[in-house]
mmCIF file of the N, C-alpha and C atoms, coordinates in Angstrom:
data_MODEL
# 
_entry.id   MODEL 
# 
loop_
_atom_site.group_PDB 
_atom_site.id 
_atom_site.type_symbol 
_atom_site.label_atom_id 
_atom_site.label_alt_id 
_atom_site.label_comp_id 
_atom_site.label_asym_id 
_atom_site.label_entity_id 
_atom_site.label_seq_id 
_atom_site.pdbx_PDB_ins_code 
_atom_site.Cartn_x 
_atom_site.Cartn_y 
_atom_site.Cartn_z 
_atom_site.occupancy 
_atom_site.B_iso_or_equiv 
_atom_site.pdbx_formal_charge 
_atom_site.auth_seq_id 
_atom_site.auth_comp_id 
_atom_site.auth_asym_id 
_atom_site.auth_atom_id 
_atom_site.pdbx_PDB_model_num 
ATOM 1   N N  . UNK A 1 1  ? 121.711 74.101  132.734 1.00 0.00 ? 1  UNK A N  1 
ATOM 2   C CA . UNK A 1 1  ? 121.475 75.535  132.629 1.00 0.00 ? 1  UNK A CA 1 
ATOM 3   C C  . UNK A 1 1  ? 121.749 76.032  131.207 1.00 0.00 ? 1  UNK A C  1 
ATOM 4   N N  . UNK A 1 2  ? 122.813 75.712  130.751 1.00 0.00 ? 2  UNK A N  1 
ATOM 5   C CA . UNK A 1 2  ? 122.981 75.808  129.310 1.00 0.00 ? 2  UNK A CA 1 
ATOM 6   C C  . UNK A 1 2  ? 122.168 75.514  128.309 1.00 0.00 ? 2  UNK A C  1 
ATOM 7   N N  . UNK A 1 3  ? 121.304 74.745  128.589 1.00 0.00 ? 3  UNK A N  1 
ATOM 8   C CA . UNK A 1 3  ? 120.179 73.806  127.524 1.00 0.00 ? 3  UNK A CA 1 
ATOM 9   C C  . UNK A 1 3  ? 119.166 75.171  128.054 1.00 0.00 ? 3  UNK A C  1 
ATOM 10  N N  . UNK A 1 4  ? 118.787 75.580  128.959 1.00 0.00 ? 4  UNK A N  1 
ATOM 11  C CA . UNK A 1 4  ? 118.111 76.466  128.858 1.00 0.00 ? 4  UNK A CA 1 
ATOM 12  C C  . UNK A 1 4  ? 117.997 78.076  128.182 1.00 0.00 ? 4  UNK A C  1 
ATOM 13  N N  . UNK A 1 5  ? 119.609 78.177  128.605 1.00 0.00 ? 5  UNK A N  1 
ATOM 14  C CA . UNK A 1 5  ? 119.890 79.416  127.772 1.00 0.00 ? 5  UNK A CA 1 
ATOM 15  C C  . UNK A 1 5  ? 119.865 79.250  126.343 1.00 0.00 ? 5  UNK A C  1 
ATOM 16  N N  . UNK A 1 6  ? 120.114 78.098  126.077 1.00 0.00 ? 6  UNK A N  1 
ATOM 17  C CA . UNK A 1 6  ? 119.870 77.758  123.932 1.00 0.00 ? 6  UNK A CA 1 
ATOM 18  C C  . UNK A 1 6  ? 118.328 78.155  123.748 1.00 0.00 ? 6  UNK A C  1 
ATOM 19  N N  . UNK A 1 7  ? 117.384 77.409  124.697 1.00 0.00 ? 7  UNK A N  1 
ATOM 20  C CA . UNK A 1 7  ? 115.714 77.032  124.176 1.00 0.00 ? 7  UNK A CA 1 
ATOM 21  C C  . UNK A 1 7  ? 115.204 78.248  124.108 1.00 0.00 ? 7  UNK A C  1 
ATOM 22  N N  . UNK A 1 8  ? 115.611 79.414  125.369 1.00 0.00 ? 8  UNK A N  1 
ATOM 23  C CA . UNK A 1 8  ? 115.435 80.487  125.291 1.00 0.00 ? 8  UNK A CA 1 
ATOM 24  C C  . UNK A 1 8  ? 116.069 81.570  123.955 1.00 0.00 ? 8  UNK A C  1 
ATOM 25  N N  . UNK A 1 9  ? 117.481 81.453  123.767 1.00 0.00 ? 9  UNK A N  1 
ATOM 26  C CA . UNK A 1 9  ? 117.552 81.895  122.551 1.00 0.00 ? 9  UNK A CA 1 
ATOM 27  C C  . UNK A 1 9  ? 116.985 81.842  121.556 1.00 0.00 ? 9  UNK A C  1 
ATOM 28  N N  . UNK A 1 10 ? 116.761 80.092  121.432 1.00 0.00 ? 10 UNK A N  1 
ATOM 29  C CA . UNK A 1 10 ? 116.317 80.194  119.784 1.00 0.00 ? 10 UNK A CA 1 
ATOM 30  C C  . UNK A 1 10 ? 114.804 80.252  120.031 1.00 0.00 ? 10 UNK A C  1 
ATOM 31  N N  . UNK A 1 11 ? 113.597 80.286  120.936 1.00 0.00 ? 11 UNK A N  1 
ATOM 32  C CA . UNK A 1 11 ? 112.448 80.855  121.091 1.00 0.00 ? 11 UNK A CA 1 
ATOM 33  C C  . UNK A 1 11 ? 112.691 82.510  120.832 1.00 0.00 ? 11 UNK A C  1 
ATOM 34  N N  . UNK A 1 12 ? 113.392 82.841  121.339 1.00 0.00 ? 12 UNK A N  1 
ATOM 35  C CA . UNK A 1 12 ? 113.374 84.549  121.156 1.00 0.00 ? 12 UNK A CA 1 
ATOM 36  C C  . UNK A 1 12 ? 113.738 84.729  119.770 1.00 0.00 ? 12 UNK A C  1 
ATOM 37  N N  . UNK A 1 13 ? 114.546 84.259  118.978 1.00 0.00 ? 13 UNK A N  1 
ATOM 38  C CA . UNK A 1 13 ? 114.350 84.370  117.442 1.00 0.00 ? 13 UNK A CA 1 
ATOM 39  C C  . UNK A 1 13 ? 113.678 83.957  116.655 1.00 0.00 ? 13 UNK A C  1 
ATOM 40  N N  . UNK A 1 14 ? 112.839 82.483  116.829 1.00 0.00 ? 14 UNK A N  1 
ATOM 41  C CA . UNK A 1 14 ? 111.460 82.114  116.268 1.00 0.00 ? 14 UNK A CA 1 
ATOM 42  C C  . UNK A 1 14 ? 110.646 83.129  116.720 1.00 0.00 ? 14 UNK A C  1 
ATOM 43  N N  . UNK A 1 15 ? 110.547 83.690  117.531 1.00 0.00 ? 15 UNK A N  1 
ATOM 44  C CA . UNK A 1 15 ? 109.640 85.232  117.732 1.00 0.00 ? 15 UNK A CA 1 
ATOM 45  C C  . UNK A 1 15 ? 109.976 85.978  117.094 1.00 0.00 ? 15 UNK A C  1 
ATOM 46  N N  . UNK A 1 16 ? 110.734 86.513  117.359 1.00 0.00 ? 16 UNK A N  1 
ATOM 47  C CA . UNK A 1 16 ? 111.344 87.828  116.076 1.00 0.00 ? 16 UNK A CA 1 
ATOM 48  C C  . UNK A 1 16 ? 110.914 87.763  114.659 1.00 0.00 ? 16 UNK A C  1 
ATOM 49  N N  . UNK A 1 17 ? 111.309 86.169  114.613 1.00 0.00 ? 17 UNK A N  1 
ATOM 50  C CA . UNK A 1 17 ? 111.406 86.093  112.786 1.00 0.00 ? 17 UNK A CA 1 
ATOM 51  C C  . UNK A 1 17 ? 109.601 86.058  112.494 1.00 0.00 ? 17 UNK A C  1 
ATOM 52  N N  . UNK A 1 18 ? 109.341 85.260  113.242 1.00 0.00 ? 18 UNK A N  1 
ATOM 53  C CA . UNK A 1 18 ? 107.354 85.578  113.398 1.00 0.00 ? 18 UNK A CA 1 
ATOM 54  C C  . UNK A 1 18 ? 106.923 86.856  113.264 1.00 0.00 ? 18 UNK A C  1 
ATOM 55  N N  . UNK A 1 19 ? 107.843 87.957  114.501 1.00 0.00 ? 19 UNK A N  1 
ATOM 56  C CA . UNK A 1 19 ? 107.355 89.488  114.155 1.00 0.00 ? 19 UNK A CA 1 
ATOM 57  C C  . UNK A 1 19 ? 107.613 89.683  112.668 1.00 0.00 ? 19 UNK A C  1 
ATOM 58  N N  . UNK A 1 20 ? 108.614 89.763  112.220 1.00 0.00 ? 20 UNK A N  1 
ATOM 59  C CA . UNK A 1 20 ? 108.885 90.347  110.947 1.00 0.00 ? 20 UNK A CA 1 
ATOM 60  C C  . UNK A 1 20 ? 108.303 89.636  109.923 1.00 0.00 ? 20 UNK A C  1 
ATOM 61  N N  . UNK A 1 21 ? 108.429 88.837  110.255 1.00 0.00 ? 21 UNK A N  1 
ATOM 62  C CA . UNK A 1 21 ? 107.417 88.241  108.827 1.00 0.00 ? 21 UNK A CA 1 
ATOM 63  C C  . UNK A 1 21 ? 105.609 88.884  109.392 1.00 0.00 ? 21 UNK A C  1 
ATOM 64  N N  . UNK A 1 22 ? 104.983 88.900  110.191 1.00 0.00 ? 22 UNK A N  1 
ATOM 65  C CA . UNK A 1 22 ? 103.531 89.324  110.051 1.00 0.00 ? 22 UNK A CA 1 
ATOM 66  C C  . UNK A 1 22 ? 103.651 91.091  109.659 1.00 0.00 ? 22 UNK A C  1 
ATOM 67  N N  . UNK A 1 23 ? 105.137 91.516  109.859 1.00 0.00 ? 23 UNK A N  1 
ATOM 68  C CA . UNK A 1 23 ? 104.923 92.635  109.715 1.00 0.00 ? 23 UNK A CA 1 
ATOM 69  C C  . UNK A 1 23 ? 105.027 93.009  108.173 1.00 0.00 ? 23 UNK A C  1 
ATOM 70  N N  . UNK A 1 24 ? 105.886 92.160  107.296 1.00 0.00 ? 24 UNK A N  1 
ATOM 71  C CA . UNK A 1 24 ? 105.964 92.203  105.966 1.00 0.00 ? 24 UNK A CA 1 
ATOM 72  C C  . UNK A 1 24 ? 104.870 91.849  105.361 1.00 0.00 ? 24 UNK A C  1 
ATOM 73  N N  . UNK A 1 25 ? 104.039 90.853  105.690 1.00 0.00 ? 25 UNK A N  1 
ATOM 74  C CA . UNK A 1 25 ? 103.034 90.554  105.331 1.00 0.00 ? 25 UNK A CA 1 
ATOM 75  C C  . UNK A 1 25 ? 101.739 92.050  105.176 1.00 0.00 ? 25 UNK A C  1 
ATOM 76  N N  . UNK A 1 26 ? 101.836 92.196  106.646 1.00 0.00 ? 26 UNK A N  1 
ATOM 77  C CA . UNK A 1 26 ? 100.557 93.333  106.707 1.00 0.00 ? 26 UNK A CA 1 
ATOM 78  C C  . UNK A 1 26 ? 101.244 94.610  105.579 1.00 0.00 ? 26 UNK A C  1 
ATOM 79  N N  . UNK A 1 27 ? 102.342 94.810  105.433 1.00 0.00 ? 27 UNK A N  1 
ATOM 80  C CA . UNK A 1 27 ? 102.657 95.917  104.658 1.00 0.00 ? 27 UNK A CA 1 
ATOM 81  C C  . UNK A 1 27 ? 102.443 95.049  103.355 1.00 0.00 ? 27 UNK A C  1 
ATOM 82  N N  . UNK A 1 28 ? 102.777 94.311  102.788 1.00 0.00 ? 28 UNK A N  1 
ATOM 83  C CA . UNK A 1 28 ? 101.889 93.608  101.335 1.00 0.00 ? 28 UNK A CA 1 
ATOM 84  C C  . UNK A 1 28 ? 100.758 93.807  101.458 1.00 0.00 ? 28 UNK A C  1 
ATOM 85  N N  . UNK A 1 29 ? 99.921  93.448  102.092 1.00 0.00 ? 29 UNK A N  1 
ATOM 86  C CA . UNK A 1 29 ? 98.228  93.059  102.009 1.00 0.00 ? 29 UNK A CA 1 
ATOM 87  C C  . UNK A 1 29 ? 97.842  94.588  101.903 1.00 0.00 ? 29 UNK A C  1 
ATOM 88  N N  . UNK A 1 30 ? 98.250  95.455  102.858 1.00 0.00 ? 30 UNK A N  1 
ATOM 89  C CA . UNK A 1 30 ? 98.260  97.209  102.983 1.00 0.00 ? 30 UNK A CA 1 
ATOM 90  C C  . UNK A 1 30 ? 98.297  97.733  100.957 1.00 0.00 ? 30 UNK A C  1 
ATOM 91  N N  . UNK A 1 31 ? 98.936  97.071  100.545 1.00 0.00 ? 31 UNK A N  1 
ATOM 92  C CA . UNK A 1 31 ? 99.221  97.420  99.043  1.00 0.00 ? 31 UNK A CA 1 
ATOM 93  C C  . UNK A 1 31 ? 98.693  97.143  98.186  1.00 0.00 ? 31 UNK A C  1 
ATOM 94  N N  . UNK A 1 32 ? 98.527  95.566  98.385  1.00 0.00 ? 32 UNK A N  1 
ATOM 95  C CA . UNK A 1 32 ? 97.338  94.797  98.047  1.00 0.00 ? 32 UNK A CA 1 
ATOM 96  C C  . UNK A 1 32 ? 95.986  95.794  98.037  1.00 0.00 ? 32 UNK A C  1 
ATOM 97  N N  . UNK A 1 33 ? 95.582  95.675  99.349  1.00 0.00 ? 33 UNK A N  1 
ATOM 98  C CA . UNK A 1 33 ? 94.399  96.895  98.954  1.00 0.00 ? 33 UNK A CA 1 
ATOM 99  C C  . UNK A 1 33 ? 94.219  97.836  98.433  1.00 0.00 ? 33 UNK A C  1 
ATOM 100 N N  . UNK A 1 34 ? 95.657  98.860  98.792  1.00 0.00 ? 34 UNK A N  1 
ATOM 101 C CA . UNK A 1 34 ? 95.483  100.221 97.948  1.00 0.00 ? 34 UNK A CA 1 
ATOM 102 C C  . UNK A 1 34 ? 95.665  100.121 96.153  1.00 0.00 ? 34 UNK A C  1 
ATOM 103 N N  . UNK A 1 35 ? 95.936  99.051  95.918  1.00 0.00 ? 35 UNK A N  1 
ATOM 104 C CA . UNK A 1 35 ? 95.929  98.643  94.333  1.00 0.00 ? 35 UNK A CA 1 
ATOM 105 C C  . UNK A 1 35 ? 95.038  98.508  94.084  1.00 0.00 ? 35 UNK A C  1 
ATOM 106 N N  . UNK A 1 36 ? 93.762  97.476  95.004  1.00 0.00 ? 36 UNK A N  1 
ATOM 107 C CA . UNK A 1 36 ? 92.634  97.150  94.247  1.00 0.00 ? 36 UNK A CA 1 
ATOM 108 C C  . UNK A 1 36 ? 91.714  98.842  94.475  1.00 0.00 ? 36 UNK A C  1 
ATOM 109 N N  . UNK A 1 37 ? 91.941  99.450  95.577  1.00 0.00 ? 37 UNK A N  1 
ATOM 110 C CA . UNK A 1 37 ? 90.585  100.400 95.989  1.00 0.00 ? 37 UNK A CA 1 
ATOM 111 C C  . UNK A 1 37 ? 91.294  101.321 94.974  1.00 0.00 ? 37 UNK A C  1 
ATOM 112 N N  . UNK A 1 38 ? 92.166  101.189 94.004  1.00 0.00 ? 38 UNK A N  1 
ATOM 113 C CA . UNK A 1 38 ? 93.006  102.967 93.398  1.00 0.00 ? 38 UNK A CA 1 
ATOM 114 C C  . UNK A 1 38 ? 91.837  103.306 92.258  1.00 0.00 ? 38 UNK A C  1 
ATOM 115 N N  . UNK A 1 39 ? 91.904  104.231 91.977  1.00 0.00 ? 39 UNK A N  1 
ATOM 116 C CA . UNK A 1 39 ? 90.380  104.370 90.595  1.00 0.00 ? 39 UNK A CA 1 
ATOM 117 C C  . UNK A 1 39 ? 91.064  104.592 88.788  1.00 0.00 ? 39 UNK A C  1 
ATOM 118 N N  . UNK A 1 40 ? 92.214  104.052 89.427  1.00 0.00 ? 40 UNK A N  1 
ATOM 119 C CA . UNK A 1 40 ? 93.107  103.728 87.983  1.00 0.00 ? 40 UNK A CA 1 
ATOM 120 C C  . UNK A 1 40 ? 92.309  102.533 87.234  1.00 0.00 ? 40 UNK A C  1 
ATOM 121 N N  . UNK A 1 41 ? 91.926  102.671 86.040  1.00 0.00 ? 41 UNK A N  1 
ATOM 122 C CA . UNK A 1 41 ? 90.971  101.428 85.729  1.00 0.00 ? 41 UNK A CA 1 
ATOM 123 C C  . UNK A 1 41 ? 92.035  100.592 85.264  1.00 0.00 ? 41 UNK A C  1 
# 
């Protein structure tokens, strides 16, 4: 039962850390664009 409660833990934080990282990502790329579309030459 114990081996289960670990696999489950550390799956629920390989998730997490997955959320936050695609979420840092999309806020880069978000910037990324507004840099290239800005009409600052």
């Amino acid at each position: 039962m114990v081996e289960y409660v670990i696999v489950l833990i550390s799956l629920f934080a390989a998730l997490t850390t997955l959320g936050v990282l695609m979420y840092t990502l999309r806020q880069q790329s978000n910037r990324v664009l507004d840099l290239v579309a800005s009409d600052y030459p």
